[in-house]
N, C-alpha and C positions, 0 to 999 in steps of 0.2 A: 378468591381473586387477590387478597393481599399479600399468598405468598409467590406472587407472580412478582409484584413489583421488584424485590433485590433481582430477581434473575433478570429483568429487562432492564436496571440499573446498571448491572454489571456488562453486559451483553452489550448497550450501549457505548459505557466505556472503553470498553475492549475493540470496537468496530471505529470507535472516535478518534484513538489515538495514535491507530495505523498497526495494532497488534494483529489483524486480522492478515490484514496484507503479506504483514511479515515473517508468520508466522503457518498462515493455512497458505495463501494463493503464490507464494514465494516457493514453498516447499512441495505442493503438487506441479505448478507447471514450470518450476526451474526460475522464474522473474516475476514481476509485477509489475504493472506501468500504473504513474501519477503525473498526474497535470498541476504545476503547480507554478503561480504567475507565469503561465504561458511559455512553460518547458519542461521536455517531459521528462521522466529520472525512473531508470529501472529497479527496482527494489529486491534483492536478493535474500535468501533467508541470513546472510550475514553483515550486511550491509546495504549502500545505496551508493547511485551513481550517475549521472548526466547518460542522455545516450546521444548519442550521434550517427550521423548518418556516413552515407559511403566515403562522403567528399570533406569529414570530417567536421560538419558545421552542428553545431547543437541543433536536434531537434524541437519543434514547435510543436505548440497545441492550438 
């Protein structure tokens, strides 16, 4: 059981900091979406970005 603990240490860290995001769900399906104070931002595996919609308005969450 103890040598569980670093691997869900780091596992946590890694999923906490937005490496997961940016690194696995960026790179499979091309974007990732975050809600963050209530606007959403697509997350690339190179970076990040506002998204918006047709009529140019920042999207909501």
């Amino acid at each position: 059981m103890e040598r569980w603990i670093p691997i869900f240490l780091l596992l946590t860290a890694l999923a906490g900091c937005g490496w997961f995001e940016r690194k696995v769900t960026a790179n499979v399906t091309g974007h990732a979406i975050a809600c963050i104070d209530g606007v959403r931002y697509l997350q690339f595996p190179s970076g990040v970005t506002v998204q918006y919609d047709r009529e140019g308005r920042v999207r909501t969450c």
